[in-house]
N, CA, C and O of each residue as an XYZ file, in Angstrom:
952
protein
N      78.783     70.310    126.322
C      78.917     69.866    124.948
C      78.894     68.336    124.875
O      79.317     67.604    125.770
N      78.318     67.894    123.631
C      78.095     66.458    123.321
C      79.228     65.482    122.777
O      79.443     65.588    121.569
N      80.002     64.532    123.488
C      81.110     63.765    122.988
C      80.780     63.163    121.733
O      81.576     62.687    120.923
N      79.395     63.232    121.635
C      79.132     62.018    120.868
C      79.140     62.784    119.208
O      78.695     63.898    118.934
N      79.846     61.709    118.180
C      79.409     62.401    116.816
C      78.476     61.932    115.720
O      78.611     60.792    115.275
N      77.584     62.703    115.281
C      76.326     62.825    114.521
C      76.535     63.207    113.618
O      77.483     63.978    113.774
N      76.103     63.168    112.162
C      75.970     63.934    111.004
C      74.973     63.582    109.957
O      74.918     62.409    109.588
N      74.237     64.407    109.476
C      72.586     63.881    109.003
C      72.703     65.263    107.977
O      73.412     66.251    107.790
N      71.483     64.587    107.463
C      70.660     65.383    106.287
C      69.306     65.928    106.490
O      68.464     65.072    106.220
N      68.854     66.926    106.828
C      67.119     67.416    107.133
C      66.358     66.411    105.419
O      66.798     66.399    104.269
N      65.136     65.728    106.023
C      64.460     65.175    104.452
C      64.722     66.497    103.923
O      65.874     66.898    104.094
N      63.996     67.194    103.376
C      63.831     68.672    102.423
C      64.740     68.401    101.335
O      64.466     68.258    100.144
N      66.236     68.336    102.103
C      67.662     68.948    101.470
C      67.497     67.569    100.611
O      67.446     67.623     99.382
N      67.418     66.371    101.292
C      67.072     65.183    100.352
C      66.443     65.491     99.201
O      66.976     65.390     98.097
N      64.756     66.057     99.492
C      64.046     65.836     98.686
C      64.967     67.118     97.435
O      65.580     66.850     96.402
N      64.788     68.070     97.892
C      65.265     68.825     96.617
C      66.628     69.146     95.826
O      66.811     70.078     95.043
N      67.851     67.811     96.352
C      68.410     67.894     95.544
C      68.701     66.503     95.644
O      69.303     66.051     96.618
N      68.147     65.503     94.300
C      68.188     63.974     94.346
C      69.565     63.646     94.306
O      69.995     62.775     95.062
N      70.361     64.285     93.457
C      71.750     64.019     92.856
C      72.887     63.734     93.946
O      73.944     63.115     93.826
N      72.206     64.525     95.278
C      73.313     64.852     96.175
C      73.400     63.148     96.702
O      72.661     62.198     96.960
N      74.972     63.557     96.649
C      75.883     62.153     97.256
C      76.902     62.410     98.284
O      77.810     63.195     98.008
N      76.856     61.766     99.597
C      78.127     62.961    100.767
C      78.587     61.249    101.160
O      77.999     60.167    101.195
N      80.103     61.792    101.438
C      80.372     60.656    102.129
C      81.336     61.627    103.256
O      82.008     62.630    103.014
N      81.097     60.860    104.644
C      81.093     61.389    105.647
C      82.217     60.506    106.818
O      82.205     59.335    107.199
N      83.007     61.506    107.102
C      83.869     60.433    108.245
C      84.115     60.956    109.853
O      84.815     61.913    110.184
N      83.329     60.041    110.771
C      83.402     60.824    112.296
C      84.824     60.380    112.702
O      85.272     59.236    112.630
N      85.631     61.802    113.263
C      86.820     60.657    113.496
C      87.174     61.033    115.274
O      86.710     62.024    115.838
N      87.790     60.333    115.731
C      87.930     60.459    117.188
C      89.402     60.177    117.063
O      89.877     59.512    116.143
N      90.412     60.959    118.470
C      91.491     60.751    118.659
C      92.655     60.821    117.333
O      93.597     60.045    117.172
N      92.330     61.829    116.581
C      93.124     62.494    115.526
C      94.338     62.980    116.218
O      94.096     63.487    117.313
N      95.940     62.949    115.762
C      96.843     63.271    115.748
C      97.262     64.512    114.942
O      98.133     64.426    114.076
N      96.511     65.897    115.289
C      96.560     66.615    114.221
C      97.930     67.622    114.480
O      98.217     67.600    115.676
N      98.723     68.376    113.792
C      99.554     69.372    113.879
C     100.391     69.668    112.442
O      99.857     69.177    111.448
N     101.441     70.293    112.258
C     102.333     70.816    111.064
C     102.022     69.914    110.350
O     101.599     69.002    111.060
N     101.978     69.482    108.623
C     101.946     69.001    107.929
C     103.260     68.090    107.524
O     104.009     68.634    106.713
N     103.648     66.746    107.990
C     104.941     66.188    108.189
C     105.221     66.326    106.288
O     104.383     66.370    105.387
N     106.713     66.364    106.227
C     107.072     66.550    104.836
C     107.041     65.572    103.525
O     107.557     65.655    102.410
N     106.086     64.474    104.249
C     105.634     63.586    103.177
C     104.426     64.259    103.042
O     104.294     64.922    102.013
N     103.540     64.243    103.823
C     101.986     65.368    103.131
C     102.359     66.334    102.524
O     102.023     66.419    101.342
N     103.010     67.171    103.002
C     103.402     68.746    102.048
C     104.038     68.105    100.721
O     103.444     68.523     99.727
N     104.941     67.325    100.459
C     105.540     66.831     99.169
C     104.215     65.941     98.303
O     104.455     65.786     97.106
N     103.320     65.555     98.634
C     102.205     64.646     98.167
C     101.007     65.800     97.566
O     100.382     65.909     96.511
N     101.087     66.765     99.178
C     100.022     67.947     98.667
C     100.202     68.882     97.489
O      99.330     69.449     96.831
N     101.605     68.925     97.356
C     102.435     70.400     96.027
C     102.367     69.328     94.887
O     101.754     69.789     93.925
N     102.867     67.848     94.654
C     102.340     67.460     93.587
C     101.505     67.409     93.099
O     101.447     67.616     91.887
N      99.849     66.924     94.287
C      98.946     67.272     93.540
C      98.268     68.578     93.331
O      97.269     68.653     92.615
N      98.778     69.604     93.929
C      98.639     70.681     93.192
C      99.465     71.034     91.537
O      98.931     71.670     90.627
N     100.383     70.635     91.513
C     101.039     70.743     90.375
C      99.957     69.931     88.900
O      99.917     70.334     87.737
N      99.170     68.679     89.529
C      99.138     67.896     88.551
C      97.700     68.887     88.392
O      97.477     69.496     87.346
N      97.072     68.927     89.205
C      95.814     69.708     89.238
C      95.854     71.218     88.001
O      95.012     71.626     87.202
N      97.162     71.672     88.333
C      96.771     73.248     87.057
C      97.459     72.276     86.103
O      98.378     72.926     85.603
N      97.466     71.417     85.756
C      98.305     71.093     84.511
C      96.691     70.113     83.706
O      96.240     70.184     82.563
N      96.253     69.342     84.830
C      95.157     69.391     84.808
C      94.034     70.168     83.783
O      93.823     69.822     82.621
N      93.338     71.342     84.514
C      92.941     72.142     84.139
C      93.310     72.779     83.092
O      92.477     72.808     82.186
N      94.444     73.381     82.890
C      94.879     74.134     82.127
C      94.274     75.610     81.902
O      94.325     76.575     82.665
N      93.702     75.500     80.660
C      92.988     76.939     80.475
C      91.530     77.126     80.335
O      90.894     78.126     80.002
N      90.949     75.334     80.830
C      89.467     75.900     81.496
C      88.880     76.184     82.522
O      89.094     75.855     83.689
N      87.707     77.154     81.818
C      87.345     77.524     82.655
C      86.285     77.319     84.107
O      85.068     77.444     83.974
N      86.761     77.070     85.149
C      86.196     76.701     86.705
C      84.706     76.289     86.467
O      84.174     75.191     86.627
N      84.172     77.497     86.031
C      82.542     77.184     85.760
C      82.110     76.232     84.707
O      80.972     75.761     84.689
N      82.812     76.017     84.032
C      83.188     74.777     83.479
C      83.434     73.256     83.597
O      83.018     72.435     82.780
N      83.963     73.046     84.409
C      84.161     71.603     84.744
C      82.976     70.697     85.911
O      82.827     71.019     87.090
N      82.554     70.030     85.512
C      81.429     69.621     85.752
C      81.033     69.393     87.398
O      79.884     69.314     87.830
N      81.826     69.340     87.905
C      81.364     68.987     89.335
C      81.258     70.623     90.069
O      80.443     70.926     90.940
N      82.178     71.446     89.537
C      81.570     72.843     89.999
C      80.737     73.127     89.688
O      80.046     73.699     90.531
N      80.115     72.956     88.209
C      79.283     73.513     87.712
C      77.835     73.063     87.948
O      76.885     73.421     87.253
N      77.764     72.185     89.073
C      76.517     71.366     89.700
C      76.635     71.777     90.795
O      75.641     71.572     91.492
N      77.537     72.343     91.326
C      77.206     73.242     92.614
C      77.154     74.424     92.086
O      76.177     74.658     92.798
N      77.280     75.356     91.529
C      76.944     76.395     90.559
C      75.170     76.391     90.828
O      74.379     77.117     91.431
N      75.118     75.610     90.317
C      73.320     75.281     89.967
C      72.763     74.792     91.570
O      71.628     75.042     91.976
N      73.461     74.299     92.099
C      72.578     73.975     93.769
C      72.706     75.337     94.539
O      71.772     75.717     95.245
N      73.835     76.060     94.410
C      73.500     77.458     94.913
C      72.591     78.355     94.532
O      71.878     79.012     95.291
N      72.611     78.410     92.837
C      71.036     79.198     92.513
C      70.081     79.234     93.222
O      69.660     80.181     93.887
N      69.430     77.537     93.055
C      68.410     77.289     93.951
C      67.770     77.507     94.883
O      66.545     77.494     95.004
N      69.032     77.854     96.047
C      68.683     78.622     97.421
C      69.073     79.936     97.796
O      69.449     80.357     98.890
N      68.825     80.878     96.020
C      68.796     81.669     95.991
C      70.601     82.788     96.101
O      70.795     83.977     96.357
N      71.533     81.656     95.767
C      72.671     82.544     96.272
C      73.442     82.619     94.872
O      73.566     81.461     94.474
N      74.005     83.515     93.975
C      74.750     84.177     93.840
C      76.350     83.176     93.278
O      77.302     83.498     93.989
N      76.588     82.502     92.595
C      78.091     81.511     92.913
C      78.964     82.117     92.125
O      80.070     81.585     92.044
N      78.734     83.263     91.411
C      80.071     83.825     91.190
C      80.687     84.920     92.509
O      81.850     85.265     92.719
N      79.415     85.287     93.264
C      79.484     86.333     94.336
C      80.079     85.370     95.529
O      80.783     85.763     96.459
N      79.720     84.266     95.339
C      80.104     83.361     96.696
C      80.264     82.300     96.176
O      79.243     81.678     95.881
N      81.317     81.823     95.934
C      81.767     80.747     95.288
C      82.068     79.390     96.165
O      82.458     79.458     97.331
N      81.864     78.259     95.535
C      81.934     76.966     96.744
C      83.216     77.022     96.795
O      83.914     77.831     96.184
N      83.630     76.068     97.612
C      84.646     75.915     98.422
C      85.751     75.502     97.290
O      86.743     76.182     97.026
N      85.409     74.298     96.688
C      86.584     74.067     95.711
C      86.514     75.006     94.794
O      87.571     75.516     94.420
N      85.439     75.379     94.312
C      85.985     76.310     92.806
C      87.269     77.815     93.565
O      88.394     78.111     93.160
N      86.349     78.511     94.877
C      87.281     78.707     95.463
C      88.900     78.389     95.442
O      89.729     79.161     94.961
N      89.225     77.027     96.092
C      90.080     76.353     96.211
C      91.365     76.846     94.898
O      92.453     77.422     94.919
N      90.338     76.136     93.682
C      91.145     75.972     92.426
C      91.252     77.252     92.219
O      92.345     77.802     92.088
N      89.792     78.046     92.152
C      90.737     79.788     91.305
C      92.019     80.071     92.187
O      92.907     80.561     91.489
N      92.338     79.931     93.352
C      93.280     80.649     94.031
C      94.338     79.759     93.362
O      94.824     80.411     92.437
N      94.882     78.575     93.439
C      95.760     77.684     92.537
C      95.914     77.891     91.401
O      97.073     77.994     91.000
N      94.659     78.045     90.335
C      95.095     78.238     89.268
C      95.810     79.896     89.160
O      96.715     80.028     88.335
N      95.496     80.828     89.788
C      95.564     82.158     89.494
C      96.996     82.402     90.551
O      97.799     83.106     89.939
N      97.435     82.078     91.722
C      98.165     81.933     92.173
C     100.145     80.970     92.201
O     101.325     81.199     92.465
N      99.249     79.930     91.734
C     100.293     79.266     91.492
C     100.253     77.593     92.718
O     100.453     76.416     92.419
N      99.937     78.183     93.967
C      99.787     77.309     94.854
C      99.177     77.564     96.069
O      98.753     78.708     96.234
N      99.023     76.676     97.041
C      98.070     76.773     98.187
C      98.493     76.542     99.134
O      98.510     75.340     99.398
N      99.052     77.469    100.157
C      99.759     77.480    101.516
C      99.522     76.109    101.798
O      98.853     75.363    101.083
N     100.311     75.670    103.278
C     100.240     74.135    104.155
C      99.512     75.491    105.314
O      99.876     76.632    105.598
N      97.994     74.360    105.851
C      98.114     75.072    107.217
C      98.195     74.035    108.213
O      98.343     74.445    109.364
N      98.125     72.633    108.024
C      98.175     71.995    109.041
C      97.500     70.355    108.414
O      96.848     70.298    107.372
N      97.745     69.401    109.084
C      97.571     68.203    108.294
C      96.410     67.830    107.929
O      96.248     67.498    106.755
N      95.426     67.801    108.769
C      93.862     68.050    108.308
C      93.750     68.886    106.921
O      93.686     68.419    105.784
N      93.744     70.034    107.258
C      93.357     70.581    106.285
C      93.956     70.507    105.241
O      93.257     70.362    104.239
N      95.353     70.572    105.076
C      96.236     69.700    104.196
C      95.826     68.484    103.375
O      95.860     68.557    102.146
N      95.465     67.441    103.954
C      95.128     66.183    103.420
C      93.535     66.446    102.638
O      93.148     66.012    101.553
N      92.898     67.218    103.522
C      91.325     67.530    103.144
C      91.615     68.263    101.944
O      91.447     67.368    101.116
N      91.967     69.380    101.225
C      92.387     70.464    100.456
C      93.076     69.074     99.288
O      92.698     69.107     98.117
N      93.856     68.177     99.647
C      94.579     67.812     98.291
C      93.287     66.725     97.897
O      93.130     66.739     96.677
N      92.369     65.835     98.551
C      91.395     65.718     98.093
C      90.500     66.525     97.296
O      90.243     66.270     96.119
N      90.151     67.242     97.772
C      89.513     68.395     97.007
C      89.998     68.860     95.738
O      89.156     68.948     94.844
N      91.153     69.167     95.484
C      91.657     69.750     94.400
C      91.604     68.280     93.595
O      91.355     68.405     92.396
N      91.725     67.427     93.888
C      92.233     66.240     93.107
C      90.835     65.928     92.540
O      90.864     65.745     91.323
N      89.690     65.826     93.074
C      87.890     65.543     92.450
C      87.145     66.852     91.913
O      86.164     66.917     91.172
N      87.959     67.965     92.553
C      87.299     69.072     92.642
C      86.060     69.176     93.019
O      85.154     69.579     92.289
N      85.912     68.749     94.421
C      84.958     68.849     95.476
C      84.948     68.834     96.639
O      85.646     68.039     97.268
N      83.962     69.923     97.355
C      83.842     70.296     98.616
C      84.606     69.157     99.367
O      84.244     68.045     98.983
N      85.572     69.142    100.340
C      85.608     68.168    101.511
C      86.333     69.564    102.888
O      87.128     70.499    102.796
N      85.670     69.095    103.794
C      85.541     70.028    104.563
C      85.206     69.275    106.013
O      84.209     68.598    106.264
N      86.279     69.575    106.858
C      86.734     68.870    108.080
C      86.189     70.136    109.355
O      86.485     71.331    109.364
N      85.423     69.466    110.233
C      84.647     70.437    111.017
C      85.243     70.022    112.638
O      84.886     69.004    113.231
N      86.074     70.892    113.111
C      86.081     70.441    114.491
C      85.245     70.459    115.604
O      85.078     71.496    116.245
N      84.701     69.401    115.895
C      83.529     69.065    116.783
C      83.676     69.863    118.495
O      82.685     69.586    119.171
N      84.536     70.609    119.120
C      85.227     70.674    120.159
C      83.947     71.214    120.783
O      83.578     70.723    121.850
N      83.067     72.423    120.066
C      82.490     73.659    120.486
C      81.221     72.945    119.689
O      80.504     73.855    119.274
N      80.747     71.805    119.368
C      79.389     71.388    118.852
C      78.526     70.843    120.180
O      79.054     70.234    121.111
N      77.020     71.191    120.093
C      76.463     70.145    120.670
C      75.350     69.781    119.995
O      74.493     70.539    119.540
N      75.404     67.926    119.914
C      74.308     67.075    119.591
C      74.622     67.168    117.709
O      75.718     67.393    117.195
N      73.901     67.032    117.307
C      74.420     66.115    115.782
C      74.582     67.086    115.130
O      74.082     68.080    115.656
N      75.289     67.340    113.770
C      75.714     68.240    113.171
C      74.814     67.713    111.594
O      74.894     66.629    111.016
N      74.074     68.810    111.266
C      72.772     68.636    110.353
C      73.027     69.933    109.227
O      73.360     71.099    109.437
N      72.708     69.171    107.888
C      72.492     69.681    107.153
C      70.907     70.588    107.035
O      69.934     69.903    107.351
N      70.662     71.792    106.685
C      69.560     71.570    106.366
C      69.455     73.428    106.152
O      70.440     74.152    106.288
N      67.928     73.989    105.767
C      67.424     75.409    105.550
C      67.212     76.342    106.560
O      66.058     76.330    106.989
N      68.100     77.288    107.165
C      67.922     78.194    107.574
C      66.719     78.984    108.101
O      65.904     79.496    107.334
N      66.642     79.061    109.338
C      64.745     79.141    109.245
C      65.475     81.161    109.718
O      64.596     81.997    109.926
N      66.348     81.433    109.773
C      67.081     83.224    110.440
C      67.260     82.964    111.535
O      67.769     83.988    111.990
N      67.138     81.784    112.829
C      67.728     82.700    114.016
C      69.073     81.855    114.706
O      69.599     81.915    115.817
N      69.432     80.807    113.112
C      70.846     80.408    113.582
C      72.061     81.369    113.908
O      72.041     82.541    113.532
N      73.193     80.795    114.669
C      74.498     81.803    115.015
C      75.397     81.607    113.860
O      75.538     80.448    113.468
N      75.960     82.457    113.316
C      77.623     82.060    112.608
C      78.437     82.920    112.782
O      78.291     84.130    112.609
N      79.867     82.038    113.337
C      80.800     83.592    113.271
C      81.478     83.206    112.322
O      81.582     81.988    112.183
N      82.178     84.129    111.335
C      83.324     83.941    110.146
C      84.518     83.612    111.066
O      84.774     84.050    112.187
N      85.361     82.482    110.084
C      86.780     82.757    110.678
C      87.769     83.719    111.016
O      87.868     84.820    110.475
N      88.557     83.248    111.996
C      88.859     84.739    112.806
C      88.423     86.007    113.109
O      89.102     87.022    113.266
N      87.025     85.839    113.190
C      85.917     86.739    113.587
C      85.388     87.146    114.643
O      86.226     86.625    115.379
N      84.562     87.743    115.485
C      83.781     87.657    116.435
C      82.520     87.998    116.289
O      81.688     87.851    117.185
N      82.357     88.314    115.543
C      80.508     89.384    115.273
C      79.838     88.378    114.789
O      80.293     87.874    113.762
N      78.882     87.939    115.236
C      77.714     87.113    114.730
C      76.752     87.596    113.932
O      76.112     88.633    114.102
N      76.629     86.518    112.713
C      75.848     87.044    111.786
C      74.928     85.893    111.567
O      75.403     84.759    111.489
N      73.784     86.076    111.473
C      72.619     85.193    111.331
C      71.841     85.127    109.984
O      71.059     86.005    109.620
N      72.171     83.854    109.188
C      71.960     83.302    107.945
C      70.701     83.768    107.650
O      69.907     83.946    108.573
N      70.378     84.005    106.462
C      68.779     84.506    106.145
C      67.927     83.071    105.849
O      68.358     81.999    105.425
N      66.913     83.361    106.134
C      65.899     82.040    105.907
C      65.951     81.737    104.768
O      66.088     82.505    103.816
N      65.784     79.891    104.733
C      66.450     79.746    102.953
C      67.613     79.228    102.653
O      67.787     78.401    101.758
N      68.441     79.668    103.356
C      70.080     79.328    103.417
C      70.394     78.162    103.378
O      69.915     77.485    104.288
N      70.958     77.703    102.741
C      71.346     75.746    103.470
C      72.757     76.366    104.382
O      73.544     77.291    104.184
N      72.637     75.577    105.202
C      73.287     75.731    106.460
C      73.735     74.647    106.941
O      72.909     73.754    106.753
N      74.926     74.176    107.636
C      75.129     73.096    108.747
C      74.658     73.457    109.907
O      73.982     74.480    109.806
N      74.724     73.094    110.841
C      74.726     73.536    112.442
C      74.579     72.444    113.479
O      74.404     71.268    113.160
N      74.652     72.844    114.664
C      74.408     71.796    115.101
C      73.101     72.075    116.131
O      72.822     73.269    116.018
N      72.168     71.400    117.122
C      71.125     71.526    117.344
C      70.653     72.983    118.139
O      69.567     73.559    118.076
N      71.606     73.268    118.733
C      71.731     74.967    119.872
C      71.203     75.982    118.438
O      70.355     76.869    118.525
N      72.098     75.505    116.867
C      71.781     76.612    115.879
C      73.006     77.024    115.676
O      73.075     77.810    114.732
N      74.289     76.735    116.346
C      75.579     76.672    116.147
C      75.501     76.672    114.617
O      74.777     75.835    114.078
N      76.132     77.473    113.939
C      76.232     77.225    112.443
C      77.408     77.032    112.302
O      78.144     77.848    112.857
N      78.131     75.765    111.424
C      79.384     75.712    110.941
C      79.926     75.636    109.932
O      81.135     75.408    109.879
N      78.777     75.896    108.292
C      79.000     76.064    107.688
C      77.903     77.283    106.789
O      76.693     77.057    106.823
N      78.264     78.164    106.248
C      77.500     79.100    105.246
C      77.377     78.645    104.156
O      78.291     77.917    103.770
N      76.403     78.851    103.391
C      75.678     78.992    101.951
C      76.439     77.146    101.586
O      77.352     76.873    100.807
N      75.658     76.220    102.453
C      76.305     74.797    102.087
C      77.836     74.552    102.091
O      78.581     74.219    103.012
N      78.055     74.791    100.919
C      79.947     74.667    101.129
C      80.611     76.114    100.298
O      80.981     76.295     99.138
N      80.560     76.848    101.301
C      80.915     78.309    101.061
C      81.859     78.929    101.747
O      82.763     79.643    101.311
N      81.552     78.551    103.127
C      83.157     78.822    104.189
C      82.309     77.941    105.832
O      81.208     77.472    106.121
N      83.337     78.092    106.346
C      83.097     77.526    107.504
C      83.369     78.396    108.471
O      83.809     79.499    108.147
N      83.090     77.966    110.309
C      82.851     78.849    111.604
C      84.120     79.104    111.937
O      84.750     78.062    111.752
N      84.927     80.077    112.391
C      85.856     80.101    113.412
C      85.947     78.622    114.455
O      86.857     77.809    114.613
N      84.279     78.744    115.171
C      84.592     77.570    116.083
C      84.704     76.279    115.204
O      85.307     75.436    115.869
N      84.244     75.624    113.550
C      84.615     74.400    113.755
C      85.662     74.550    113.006
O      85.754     73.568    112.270
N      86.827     75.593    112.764
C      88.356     75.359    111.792
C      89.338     74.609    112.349
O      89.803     75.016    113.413
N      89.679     73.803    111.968
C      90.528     72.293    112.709
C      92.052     73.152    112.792
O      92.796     73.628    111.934
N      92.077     73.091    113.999
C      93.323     73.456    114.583
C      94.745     72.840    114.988
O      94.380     71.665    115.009
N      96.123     72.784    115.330
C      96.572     71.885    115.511
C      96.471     71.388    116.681
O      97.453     70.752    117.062
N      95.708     71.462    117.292
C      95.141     70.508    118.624
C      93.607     69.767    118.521
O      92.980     69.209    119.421
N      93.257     69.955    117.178
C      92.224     69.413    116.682
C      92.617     67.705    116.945
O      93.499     67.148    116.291
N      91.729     66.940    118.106
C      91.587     65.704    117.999
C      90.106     64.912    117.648
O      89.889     63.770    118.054
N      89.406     65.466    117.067
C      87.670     64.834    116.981
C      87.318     65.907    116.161
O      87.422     67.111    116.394
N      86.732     65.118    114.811
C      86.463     65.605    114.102
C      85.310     65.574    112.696
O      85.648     64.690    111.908
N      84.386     66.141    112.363
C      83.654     65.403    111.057
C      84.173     65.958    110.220
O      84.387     67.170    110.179
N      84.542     64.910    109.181
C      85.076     65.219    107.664
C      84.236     65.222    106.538
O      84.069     64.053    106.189
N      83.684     65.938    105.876
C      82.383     65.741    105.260
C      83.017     66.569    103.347
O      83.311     67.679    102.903
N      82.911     65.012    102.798
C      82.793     65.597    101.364
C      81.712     65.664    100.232
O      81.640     64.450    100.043
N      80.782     66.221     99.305
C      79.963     65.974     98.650
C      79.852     66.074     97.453
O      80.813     66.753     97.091
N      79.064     65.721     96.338
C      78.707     65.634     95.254
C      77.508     66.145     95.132
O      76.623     65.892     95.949
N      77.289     67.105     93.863
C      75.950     67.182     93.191
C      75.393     66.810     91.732
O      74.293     66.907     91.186
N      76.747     66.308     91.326
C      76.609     66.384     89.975
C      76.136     64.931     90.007
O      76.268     64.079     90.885
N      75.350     64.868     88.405
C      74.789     62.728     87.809
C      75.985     61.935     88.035
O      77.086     62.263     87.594
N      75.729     60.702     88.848
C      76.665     60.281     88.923
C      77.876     59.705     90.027
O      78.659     58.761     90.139
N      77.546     60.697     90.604
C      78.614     61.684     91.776
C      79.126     60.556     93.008
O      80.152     60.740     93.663
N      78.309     59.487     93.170
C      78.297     58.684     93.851
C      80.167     57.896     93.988
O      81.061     57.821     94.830
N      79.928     57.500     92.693
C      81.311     56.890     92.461
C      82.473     57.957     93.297
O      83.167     57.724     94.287
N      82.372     59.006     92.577
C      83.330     60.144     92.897
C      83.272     60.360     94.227
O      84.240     60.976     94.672
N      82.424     60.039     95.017
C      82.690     60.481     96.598
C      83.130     58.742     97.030
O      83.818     58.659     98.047
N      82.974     58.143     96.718
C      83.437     56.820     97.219
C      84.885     56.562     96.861
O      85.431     55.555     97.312
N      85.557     57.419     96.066
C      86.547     57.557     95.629
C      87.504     58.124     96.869
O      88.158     57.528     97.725
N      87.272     59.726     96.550
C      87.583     60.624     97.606
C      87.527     60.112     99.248
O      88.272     60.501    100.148
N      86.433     59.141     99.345
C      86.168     58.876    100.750
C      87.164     57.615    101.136
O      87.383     57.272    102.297
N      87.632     57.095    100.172
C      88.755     55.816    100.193
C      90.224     57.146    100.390
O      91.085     56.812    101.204
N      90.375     58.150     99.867
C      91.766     58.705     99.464
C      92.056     59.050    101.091
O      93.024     58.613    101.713
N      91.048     59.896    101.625
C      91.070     60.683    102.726
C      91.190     59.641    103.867
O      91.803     59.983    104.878
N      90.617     58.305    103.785
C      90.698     57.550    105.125
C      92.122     56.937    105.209
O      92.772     56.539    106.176
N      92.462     57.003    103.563
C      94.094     56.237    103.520
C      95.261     57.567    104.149
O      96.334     57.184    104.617
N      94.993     58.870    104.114
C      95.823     59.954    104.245
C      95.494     60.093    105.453
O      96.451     60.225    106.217
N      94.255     60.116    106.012
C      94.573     59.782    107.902
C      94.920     58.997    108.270
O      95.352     59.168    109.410
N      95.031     57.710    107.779
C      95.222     56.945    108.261
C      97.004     56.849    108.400
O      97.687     56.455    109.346
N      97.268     57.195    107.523
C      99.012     57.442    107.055
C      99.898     58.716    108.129
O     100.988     58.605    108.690
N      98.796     60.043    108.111
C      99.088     60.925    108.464
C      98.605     61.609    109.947
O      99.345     62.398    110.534
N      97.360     61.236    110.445
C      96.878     61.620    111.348
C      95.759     60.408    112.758
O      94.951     60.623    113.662
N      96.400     59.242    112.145
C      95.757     58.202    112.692
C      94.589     58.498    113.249
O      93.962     59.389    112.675
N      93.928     57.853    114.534
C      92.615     57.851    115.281
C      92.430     56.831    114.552
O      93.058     56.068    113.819
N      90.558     57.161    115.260
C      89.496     55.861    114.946
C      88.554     56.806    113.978
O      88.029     57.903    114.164
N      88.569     56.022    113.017
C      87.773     56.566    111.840
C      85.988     55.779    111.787
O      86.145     54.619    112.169
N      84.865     55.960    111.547
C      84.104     55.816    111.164
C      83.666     56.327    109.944
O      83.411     57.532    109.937
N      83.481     55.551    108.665
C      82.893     56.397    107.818
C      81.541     55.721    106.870
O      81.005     54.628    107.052
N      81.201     56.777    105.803
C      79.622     55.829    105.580
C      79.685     56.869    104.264
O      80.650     57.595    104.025
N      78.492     56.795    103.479
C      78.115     57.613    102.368
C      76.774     57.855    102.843
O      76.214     57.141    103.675
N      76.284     58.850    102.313
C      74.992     59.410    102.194
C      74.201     60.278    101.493
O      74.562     61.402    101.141
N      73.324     59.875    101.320
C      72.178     60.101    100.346
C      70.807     59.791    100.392
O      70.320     59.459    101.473
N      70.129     59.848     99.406
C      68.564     59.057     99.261
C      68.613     57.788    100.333
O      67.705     57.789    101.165
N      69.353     56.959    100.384
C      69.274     55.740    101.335
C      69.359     56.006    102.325
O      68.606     55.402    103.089
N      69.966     56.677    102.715
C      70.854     56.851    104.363
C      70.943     58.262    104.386
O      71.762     58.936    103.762
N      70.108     58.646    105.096
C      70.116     60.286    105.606
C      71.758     60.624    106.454
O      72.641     61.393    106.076
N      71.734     59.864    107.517
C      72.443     60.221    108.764
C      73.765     58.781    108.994
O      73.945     57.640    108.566
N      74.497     59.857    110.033
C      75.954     58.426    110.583
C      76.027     58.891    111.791
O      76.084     60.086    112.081
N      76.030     57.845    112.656
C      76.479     58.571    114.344
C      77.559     57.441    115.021
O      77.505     56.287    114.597
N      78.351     57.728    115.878
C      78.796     57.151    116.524
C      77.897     56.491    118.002
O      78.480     55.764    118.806
């Protein structure tokens, strides 16, 4: 496996969705484990402010879902059947009440998310080799679901992560992620990857990408690298 960390865009995914805006952070030597009780007290507020937030609209509704709504069409999938990650996120919050702690990563990643209401999604690099790429499914990538074992291979078409072997670590774009990249509490190296599709969106991930480097930085130290990407800048590597 490759020490080194990569994260890119295939042109295509460029060309056919202009709007898209990702800002991306390679991080090395992460301090990850339990969520210390200043994150968990930071994370339940902003869950609190989030359904108060919202209130009584509705998910498909609010604009940054509703532009991933429309980028899933595209590649043919279904987003009430498979819903992105944050709208995900929020129905379970709003309909629930709140959103377990599983660990500080994901913790810190999750209260971003709820707070822009957008994908951010932390991939543990442990089991990757060579750069971790966005891009279309040609069928003979691997994915296993979390806490899974059976491999299931994305249909052609798919936007997919993976990394160059065909390792897949994420489904239907930001839909769920691999068993092998779910950040664990021995998770030390890691890509943190949040995005935008909606007009605009740019600001909003430069936002998010300032919140998340201040909450590792507070909560899970290492060496951070981070960058935005888009139309200008396909790719970030260490």
């Amino acid at each position: 496996m490759s020490n080194s960390l990569a994260f890119g865009y295939q042109a295509d995914i460029l060309r056919d969705f202009p709007n898209l805006s990702a800002g991306v952070i390679l991080a090395q030597d992460l301090a990850n484990g339990p969520s210390p009780a200043g994150l968990k007290e930071a994370y339940l507020a902003e869950q609190q402010l989030t359904i108060e937030r919202i209130g009584d609209m509705p998910l498909s509704e609010v604009g940054t879902l509703a532009a991933w709504r429309k980028a899933f069409r595209s590649f043919g999938v279904n987003p009430t059947k498979y819903r992105s990650a944050p709208e995900a996120l929020l129905r379970r919050l709003t309909k629930k009440g709140d959103i377990p702690s599983i660990n500080a990563l994901v913790d810190l990643c999750n209260l971003v998310s709820i707070r822009y209401a957008l994908p951010v999604a932390v991939f543990n690099t442990g089991e990757l080799s060579g750069p971790a790429e966005v891009h279309y499914a040609d069928g003979t990538e691997r994915f296993t679901p979390l806490f899974e074992t059976e491999i299931e291979n994305p249909p052609a078409g798919e936007v997919v992560f993976s990394d160059e072997t065909g390792l897949v670590i994420a489904r239907r774009w930001c839909w769920r992620q691999s068993d092998q990249s779910a950040a664990r509490p021995d998770t030390s190296q890691a890509i943190i990857v949040t995005e935008a599709q909606h007009e605009g969106g740019e600001d909003d991930i430069k936002a998010a990408l300032n919140d998340l480097e201040g909450l590792l930085g507070e909560y899970t130290g290492g060496s951070l690298k981070s960058g935005t990407l888009g139309a200008k800048q396909a790719s970030i590597s260490i």
